[in-house]
N, C-alpha and C positions, 0 to 999 in steps of 0.2 A: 490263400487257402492251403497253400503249404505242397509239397511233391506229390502226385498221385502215386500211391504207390499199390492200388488194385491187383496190377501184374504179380504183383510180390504174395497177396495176401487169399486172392482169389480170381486164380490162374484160368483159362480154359481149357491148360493141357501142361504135365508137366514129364520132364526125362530126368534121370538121374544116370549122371554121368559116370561111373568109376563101383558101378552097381557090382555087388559080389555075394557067392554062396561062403564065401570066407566070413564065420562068424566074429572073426582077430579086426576084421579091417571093416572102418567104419559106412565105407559103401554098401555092407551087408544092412547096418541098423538103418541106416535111412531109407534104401529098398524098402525093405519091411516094410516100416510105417509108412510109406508113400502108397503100401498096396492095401492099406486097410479100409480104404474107400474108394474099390474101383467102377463105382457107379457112378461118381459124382463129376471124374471129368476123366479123360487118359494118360494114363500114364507107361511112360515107356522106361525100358531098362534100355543101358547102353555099356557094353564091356569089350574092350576093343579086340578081345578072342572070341568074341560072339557067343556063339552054343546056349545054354540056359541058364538064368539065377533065378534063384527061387521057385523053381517050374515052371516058368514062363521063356519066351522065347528072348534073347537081346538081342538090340541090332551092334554093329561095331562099330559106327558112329553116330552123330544126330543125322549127317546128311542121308544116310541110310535107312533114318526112319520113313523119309519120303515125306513129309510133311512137316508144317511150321508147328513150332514147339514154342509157349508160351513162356514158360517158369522152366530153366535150365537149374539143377543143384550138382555143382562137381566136389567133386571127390578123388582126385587124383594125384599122383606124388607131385613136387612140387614141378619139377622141372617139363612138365605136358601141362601146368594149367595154361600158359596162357595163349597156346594153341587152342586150346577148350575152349578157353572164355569167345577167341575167335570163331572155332565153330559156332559155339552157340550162337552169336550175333546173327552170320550166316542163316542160319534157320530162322533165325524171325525174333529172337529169344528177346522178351522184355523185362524180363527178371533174371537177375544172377543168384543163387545162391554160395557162395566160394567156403569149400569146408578146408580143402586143401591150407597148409600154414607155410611157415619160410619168407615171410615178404617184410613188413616192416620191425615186426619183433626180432628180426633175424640182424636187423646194423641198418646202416647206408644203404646198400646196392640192394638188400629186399626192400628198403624203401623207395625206391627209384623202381624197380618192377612195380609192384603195388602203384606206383603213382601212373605210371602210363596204363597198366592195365584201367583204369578207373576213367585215365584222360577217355580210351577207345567205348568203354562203355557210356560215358554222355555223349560223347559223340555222336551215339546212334540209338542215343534216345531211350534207351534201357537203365536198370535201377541194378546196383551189386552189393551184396549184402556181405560183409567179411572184407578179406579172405581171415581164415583163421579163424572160424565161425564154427560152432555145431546146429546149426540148424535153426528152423522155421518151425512154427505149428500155427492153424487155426482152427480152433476147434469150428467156429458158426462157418466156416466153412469148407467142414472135413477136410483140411489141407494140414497133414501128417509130413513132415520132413526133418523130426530132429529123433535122433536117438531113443527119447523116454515120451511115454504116452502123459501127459496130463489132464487134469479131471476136469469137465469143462463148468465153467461159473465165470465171474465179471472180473478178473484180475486181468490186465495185462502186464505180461512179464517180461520187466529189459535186460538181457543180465552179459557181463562180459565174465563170468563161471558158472563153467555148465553143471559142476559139483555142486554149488550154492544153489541153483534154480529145485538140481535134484534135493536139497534140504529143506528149500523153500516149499517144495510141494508136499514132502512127507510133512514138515510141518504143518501147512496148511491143511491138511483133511480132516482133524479132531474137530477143527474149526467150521468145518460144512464148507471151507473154500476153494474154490475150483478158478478155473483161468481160460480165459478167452481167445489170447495168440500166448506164443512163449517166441522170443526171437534172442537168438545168440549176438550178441553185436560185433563180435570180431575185433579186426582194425579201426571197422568204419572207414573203410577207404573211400566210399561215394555215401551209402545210407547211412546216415549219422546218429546220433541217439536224439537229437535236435525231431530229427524226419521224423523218427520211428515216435516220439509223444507228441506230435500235431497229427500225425494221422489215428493214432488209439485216444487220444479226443475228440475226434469228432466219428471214431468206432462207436456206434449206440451200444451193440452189447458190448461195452467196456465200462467197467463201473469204479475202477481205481488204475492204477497203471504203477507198476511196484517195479524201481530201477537197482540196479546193480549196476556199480560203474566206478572205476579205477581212470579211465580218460574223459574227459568231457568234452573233449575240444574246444569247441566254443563255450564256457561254461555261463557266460551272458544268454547266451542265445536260448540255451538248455531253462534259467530261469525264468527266460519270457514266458519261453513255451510253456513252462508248468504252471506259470502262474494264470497264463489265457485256457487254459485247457477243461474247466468249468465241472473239474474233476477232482478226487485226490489221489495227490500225487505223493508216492513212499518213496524216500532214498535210503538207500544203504550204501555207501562208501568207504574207500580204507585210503590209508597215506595219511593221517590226522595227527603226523608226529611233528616235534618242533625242527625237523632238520632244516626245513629252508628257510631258519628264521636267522638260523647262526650270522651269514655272511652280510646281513642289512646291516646300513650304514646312518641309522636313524632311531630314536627309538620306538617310529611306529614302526618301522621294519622289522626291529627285533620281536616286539610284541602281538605280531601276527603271522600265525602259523595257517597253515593249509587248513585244520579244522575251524578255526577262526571264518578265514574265508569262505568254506563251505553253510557253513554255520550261518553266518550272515545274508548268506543271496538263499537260503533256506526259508529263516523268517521272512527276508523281504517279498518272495515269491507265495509265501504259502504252502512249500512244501514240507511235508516229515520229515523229518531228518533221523533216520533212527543207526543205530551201533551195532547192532545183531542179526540175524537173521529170526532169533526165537522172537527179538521187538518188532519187526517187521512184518509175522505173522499177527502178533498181539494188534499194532497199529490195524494191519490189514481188516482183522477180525471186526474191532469197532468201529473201523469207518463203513462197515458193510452193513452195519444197523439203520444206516442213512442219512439222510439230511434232517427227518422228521424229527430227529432223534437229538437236532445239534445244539449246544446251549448257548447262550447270549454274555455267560460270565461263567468263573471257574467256584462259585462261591458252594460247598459241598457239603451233605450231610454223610457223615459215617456213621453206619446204620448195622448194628452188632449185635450176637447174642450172649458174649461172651466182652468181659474187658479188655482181655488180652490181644485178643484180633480187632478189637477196636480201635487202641492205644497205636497198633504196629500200622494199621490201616491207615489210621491218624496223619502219623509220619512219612508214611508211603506216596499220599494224596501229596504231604504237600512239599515232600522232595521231587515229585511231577510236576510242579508250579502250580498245583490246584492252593481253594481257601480252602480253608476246615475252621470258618468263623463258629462265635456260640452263637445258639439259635435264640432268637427273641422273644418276649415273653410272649405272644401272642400264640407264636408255632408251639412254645413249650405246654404252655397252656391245653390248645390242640393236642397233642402227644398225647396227655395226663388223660384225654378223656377214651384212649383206647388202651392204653399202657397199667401196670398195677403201680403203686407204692413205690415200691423198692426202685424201679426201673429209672435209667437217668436218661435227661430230655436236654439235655445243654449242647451236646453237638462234639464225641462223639455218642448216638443214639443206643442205648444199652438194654437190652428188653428183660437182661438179669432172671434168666428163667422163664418169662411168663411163656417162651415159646414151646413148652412142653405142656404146662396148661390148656395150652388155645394157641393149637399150631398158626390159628389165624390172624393172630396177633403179626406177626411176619406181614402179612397185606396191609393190615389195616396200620402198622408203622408207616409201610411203606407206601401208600395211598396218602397220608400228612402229609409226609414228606414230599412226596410230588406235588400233590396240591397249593404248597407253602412259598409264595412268591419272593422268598429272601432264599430261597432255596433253589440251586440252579442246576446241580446234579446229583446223584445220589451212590453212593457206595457201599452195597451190603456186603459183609464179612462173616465168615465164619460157620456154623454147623449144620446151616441149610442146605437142606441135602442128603444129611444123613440120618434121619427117619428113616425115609424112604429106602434109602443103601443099605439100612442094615435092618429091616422089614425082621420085624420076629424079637427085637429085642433093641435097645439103645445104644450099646458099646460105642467106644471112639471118644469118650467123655475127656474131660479135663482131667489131669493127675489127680487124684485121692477123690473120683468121681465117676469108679470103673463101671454102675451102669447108667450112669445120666449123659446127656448128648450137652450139655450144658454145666456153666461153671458152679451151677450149685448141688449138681449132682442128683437130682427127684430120680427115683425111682416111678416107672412108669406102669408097672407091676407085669402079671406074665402075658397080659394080651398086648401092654401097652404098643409095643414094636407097631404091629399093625396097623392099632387105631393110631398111631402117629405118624403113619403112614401113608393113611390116607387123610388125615388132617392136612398132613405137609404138601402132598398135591394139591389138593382143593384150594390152599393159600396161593400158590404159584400161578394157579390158574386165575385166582383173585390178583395174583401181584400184576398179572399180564391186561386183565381190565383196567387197573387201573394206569395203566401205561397207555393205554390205547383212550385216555379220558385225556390226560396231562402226559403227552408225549415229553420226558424231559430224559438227558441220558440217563442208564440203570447200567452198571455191572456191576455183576456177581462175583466175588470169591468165595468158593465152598474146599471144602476138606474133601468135596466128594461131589467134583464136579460133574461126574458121568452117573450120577442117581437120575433114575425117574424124575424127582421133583425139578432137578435144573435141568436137563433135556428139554418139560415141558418148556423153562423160561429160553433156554438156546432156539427152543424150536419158535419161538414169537419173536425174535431179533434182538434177544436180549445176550450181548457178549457173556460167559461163563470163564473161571478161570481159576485157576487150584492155586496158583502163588498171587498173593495179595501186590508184589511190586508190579504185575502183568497186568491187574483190573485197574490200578491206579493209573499206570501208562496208558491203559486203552479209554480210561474216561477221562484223561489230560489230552486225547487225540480227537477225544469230541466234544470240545467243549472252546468257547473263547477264539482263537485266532480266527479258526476259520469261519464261524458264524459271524465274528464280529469284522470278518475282509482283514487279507492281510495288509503289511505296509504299503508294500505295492512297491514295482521297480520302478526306480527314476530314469526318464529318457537321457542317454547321456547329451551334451552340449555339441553343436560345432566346434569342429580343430580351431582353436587359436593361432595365432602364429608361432612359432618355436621359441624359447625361452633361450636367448642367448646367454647373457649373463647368469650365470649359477651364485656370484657372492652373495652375504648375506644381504649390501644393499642392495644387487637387483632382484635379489627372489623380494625382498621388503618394499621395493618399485612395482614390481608387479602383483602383489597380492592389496598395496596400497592403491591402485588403478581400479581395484573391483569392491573397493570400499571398506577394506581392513583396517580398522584404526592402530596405530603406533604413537610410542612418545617421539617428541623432535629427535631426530639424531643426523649425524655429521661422520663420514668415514672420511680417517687422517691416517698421515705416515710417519707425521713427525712433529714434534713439538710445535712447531709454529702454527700448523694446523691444529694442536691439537687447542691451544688458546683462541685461535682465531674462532674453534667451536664452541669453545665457553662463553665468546663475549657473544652469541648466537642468542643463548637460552640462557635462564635461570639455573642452578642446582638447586637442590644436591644432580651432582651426575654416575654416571653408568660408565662404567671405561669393559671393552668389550674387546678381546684379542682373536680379529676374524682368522679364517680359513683354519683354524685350531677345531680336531671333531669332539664333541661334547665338552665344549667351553667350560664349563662348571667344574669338571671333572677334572681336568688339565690346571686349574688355578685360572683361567685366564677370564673371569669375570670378578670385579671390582664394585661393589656397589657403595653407596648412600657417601660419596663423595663432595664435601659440605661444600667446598670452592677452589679455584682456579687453581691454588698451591696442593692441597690434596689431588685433585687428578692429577698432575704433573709429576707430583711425585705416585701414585700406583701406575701413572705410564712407563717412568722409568725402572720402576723395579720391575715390574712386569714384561718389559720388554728388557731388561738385563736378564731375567728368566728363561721366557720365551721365545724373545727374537721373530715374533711374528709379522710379518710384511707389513700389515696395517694394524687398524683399530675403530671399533666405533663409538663414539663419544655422542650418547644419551641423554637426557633427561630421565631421572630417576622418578618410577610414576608413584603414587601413593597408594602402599601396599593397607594402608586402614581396611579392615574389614572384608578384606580380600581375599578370595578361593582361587588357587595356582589350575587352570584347567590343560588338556592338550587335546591338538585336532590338529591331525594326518592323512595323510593320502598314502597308501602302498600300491602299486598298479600290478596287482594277478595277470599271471600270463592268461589263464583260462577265462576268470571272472572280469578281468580289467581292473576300473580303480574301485578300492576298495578303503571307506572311512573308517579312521580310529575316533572316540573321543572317551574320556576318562581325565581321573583327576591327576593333575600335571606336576611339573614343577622337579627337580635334581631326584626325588623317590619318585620316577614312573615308574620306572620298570621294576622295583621294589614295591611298590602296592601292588600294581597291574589292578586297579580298577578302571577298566574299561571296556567300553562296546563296540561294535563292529555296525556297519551298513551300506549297502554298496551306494557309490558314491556317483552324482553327488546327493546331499542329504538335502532337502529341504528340512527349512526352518523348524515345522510342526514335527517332522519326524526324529529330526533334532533335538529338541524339548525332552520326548520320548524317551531320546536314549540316555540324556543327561539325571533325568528324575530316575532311570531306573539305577543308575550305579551302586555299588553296596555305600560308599557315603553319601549316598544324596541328602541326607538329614545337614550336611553339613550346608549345603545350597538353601536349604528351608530356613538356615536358621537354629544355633544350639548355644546353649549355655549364655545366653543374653545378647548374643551376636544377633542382628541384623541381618534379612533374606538376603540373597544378590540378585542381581537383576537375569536371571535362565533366560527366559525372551532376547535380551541383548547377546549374550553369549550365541544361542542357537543360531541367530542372525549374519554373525563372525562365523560359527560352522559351517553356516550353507554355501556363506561366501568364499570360503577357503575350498572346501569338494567339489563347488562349482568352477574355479580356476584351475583345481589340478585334473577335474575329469576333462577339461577341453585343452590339455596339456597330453598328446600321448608319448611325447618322449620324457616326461618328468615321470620317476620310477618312483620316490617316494618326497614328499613334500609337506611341511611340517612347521606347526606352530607351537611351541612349547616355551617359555608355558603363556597360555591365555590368561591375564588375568579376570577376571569379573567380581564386580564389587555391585554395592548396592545400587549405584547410578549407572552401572553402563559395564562394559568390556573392551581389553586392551591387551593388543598385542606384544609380546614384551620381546621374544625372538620367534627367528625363523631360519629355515635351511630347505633347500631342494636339493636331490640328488638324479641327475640323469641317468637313463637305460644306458 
């Protein structure tokens, strides 16, 4: 069930410690908000010269209130907090909140304070929120303790910047959204962001939980939780740069960056992943239209009255990962019999004027459109809305169409304004009927998002949005993953035993042990060995210069070596080269009709291990086609990530080539992230390249690199 954390959220009684009439010092802002509800439990000021803050009386410490104090929030320079934190204990205290900073952002030794402070508070059974924290809010239950008032509605808000929360909320109000707790996460030196989204999961009034977070700690743990949380859950994150891909010694190392990993236990979890704060409202916005609302597939009608907003709409959808398929004869058909002539019905939907006609052509479009079971969302674009905004007369038209509201420019004559005014209402209120018949997603983009006509549609949970990139993103937020369940996190395995040997035969011993198929091969040091591994196998052979990093790249791979006298001699030139300690002497497999794959393990410090798989072979890291999934991958999920590559056509089958066998392949994937996830001193481990051919898949190398 996760920590209780009640004390924290809805206290009996709360003091603030470091309380001041000084508006400079932030004991003054949380005073304040602590006193804006002093019916609902007590609340004490505490300033250790006593006299009055805020026209109330202070005592000069807890113990001087005389009684037990639930929820303790300090506020003091750094060097009295952790006397504080001990008073508070003292008095009863089950909640800390630490605004006071100096402790682990500070080096070492603030991290050593911060850790004992944290030991003393489990100790006695108490929750500490911070330090280096601004504050608590909850609204459901008048419990006011950070800085800035927020508006109350179903958001919970995680954020480690209290700037951004303040951005997040000015953004959020055009939108009607409001927030249920707001909590600063500090250090996280005891309540962790882990704590704080199982408890605002099972908060009833919590209707999404929007994080802001630069540490995650556990970032496993963070994914469980978001993904059991039976909610949606927003991230917003930074650090998505390639720095700590530099120093990897592999090339799945290289080719996974922090956003990569983010990225990955995203999908797997089901969580948003968004970039901005302005996305993070947008997301927030249409996941607040609900579940009723949520589609089964991304397959989109772009519903227009203008081409031009159609055309950009078009592209917007499906830079969001939505379809914008053409609509089939059956819907088109449908279309024609509410639509005129001229109007186009192929997908995107073009009403070409009629909506100046017969404002209510706008519903009765968008009524097909929902009704139309190849149709799974819908996205209108363009000049709905501005009837109504501009009541009295048309303007806002297309270039060389200064008073038509549309691209063909009609004149609507001198009352028109009006009656299209109250046309364009009457439609909206129609478009909302017919949402409330065939609940499928609907967002809006208008020129004139804030008119009457979209108000009414904002006001029935239909998202509204003035940039087309924003309704695109917000009906890619409701649609497909989450209807359809996400990946889902894989449990990771029991620790194996440690992986002594690192050469390439023992990583090739040990990923051979869990069913990875290889060609025969023989590691030698010297000639005599290296015939004694000829007369072993067949050729052609494979001459392989180990403990060399990126073999291919160094010369120190050798292939299609016909017989005994050819290896012999690329061992000798190659070790006149080289000089490398050994060698591996191969059987060369047959490359007929074969796609070069790779699959890798990198182990995040946050997230743990984390799967590469993409297409392989000397250009990985020169295409970079490939995907991410926190590891290990099952088979099925495997498949998944292999068909979506930007070459996947090449796996199907091109140019008179022959499929390969993806099922075999995915099978060697599982088996590979299930060996390195039950490895946790193996940092990154690595099979490149994988071949797979039409009968089957085969390992051709490998490398593990230890923590």
């Amino acid at each position: 069930m996760g920590r209780d954390l009640t004390a924290l959220f809805d206290p009996g009684s709360v003091a603030v410690v470091g309380a001041s009439d000084d508006p400079a010092k932030y004991g003054h802002a949380v005073a304040s908000q602590a006193l804006r509800a002093p019916g609902r439990r007590p609340v004490h000021l505490v300033n250790r010269r006593g006299g009055t803050v805020l026209g109330r009386t202070a005592a000069t410490s807890l113990a001087a209130i005389g009684e037990p104090v639930e929820l303790v929030v300090i506020s003091v320079p750094g060097a009295g907090f952790e006397a504080a934190v001990d008073d508070a204990l003292a008095c009863g205290a089950k909640a800390i909140v630490g605004i006071t900073a100096g402790f682990a952002e500070a080096g070492p030794e603030g991290l050593a304070r911060q850790q004992a402070v944290a030991d003393r508070v489990r100790a006695a059974g108490a929750v500490l929120v911070g330090p280096n924290c601004l504050g608590i809010a909850d609204n459901t239950t008048e419990l006011y303790l950070a800085s800035d008032r927020f508006a109350p509605g179903g958001v919970a808000l995680l954020s480690q910047s209290g700037n951004l929360a303040l951005e997040l909320q000015l953004r959020a109000a055009p939108h009607g959204l409001g927030f249920s707790r707001f909590v600063s996460l500090g250090n996280q030196a005891d309540v962790t962001l882990v704590d704080l989204v199982e408890d605002c999961a099972r908060h009833r009034a919590t209707s999404a939980i929007a994080v802001y977070a630069e540490d995650f700690g556990d970032g496993r743990a963070f994914a469980r939780a978001a993904a059991a949380a039976g909610k949606p859950v927003v991230l917003l994150t930074a650090g998505r740069g390639a720095a700590s891909a530099r120093s990897a010694q592999s090339h799945t190392g290289a080719l996974t960056t922090s956003a990569d990993v983010v990225a990955a236990a995203c999908r797997d979890a089901g969580v948003e992943l968004v970039h901005t704060p302005r996305e993070m409202t947008v997301v927030l916005a249409a996941l607040a239209a609900g579940p009723a609302t949520r589609a089964t597939g991304r397959r989109t009608a772009v519903f227009t009255d203008g081409g031009g907003h159609g055309a950009i709409a078009a592209d917007a959808a499906e830079d969001a990962g939505l379809d914008v398929p053409e609509l089939g004869a059956r819907a088109q058909e449908r279309l024609r019999t509410v639509l005129w002539e001229q109007s186009a019905v192929g997908n995107p939907v073009d009403l070409a004027g009629m909506g100046e006609q017969n404002p209510l052509s706008y519903a009765d479009t968008v009524g097909e459109l929902l009704a139309a079971e190849e149709v799974d969302a819908v996205l209108m674009t363009g000049y709905f809305g501005g009837y109504a905004a501009s009541d009295g007369g048309l303007g806002g038209g297309a270039a060389g169409a200064p008073t038509g509201g549309a691209d063909d420019g009609a004149d609507g004559g001198a009352d028109g304004g009006s009656v299209l005014a109250r046309g364009e209402q009457r439609a909206a209120r129609a478009i909302v009927t017919h949402l409330a018949a065939a609940p499928k997603p609907l967002v809006v983009q208008s020129m004139y998002p804030q008119s009457p006509s979209c108000r009414v549609l904002a006001g029935a949970g239909v998202p509204v949005f003035a940039a087309t990139e924003d309704a695109a993103r917000a009906l890619a937020a409701m649609t497909a993953r989450r209807a359809a369940g996400p990946p889902g996190l894989p449990a990771l395995p029991a620790p194996a035993a440690p992986l002594r040997d690192t050469g390439y035969h023992g990583v090739r011993a040990l990923l051979d042990s869990a069913g990875v198929p290889f060609p025969p091969a023989r590691e030698i040091t010297d000639e005599a060995g290296l015939l004694a591994a000829a007369a072993e196998f067949e050729g052609p052979y494979v001459l392989k210069a180990l403990h060399v990093l990126h073999k291919s790249d160094a010369g120190g791979v050798a292939l299609r070596l016909a017989g005994r006298e050819a290896l012999l001699a690329a061992h000798r030139e190659m070790h006149a080269r080289l000089g490398a300690p050994s060698y591996s002497v191969e059987a060369m497999a047959d490359l007929t009709d074969g796609i070069e794959l790779i699959v890798g393990v990198n182990r995040d410090p946050r997230f743990g291990p984390v799967a590469l798989v993409g297409l392989g072979g000397v250009l990985t890291e020169t295409l970079r086609d490939v995907a991410f999934a926190l590891a290990p991958v099952p088979a099925r999920r495997a498949e998944e990530l292999l068909r979506g590559l930007r070459t996947a056509d090449l796996l199907r089958g091109v140019r008179g080539r022959p499929a390969v066998d993806v099922a075999a392949a995915a099978a060697v994937i599982e088996r590979v992230t299930t060996v390195a996830a039950a490895h946790p001193e193996i940092a990154e481990l690595e099979v490149n390249p994988l071949l797979v051919r039409p009968d089957g898949a085969l390992a051709l190398d490998a490398r593990a690199v230890l923590l």
